[in-house]
C-alpha positions in Angstrom: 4.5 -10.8 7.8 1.4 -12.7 6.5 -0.3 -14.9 8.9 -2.1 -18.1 8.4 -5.0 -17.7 6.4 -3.6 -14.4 4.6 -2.8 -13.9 1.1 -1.1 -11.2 -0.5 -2.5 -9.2 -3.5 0.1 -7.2 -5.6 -1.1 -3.7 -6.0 1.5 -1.2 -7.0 5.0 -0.3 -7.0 6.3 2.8 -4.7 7.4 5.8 -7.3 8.7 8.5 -4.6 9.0 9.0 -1.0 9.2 11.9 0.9 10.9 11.4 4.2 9.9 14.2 5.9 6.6 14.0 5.7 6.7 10.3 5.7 4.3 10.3 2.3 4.8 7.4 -0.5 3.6 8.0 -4.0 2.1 4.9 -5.3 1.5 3.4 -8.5 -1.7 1.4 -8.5 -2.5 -1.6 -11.1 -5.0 -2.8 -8.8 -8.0 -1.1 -6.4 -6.7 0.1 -3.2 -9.8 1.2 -0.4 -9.2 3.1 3.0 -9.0 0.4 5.2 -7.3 -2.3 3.6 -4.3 -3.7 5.2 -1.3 -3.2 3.2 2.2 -4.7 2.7 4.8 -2.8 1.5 8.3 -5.2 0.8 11.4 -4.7 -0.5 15.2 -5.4 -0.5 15.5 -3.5 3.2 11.4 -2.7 3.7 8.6 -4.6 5.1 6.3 -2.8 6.6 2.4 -3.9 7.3 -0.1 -1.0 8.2 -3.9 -0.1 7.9 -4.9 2.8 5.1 -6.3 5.3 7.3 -6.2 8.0 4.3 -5.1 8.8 1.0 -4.9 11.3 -2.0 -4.6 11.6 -5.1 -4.0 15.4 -6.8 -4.3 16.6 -3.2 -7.9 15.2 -3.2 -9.0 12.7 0.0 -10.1 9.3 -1.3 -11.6 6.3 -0.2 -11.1 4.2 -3.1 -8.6 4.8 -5.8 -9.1 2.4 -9.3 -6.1 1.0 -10.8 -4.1 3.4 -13.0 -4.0 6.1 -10.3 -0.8 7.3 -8.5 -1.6 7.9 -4.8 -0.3 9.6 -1.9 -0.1 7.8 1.2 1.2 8.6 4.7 3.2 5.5 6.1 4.3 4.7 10.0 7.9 4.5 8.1 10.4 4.8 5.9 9.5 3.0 1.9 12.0 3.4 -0.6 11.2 3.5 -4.1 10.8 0.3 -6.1 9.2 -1.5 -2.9 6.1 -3.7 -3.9 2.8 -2.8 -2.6 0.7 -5.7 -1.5 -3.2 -5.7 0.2 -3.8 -8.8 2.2 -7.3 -10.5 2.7 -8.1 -13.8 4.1 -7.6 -16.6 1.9 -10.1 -18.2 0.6 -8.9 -21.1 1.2 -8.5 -20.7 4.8 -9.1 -23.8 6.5 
């Protein structure tokens, strides 16, 4: 699901997801901003949405710094394990 010009940055891992409220817990290594397009892949996931919010200890962010563990509402199911993955334009976009 990344398009020409796209690269993928490894962010995170998934740690927990709650179906029914369709929230992942997230495991950051790297910065993740409200707004950044995000892939999340895995053996039977691979879903690409927008951040549009997230938490951490029940506290709305807008950037979270690597080290934190994040909830995050997703348009669908994540399982845990998944990779978590922001994409930018390349650099080396032609």
């Amino acid at each position: 699901m990344i398009k020409l010009g796209e690269e993928k940055i490894y962010v995170g891992d998934v740690r927990h997801f709650f179906s029914r409220i369709s929230v992942a817990v997230i495991d950051l290594i790297g910065e993740l901003k409200v707004g950044d397009e995000i892939l999340i892949q895995g053996k039977t996931t691979n879903l690409r949405q927008k951040v549009d919010s997230m938490e951490i200890e029940h506290k709305k962010v807008e950037v979270a710094p690597p080290g934190s563990s994040i909830g995050l509402k997703t348009i669908d199911r994540v399982r845990e394990g998944d990779k978590v993955y922001v994409i930018r334009v390349s650099s080396q976009a032609p």
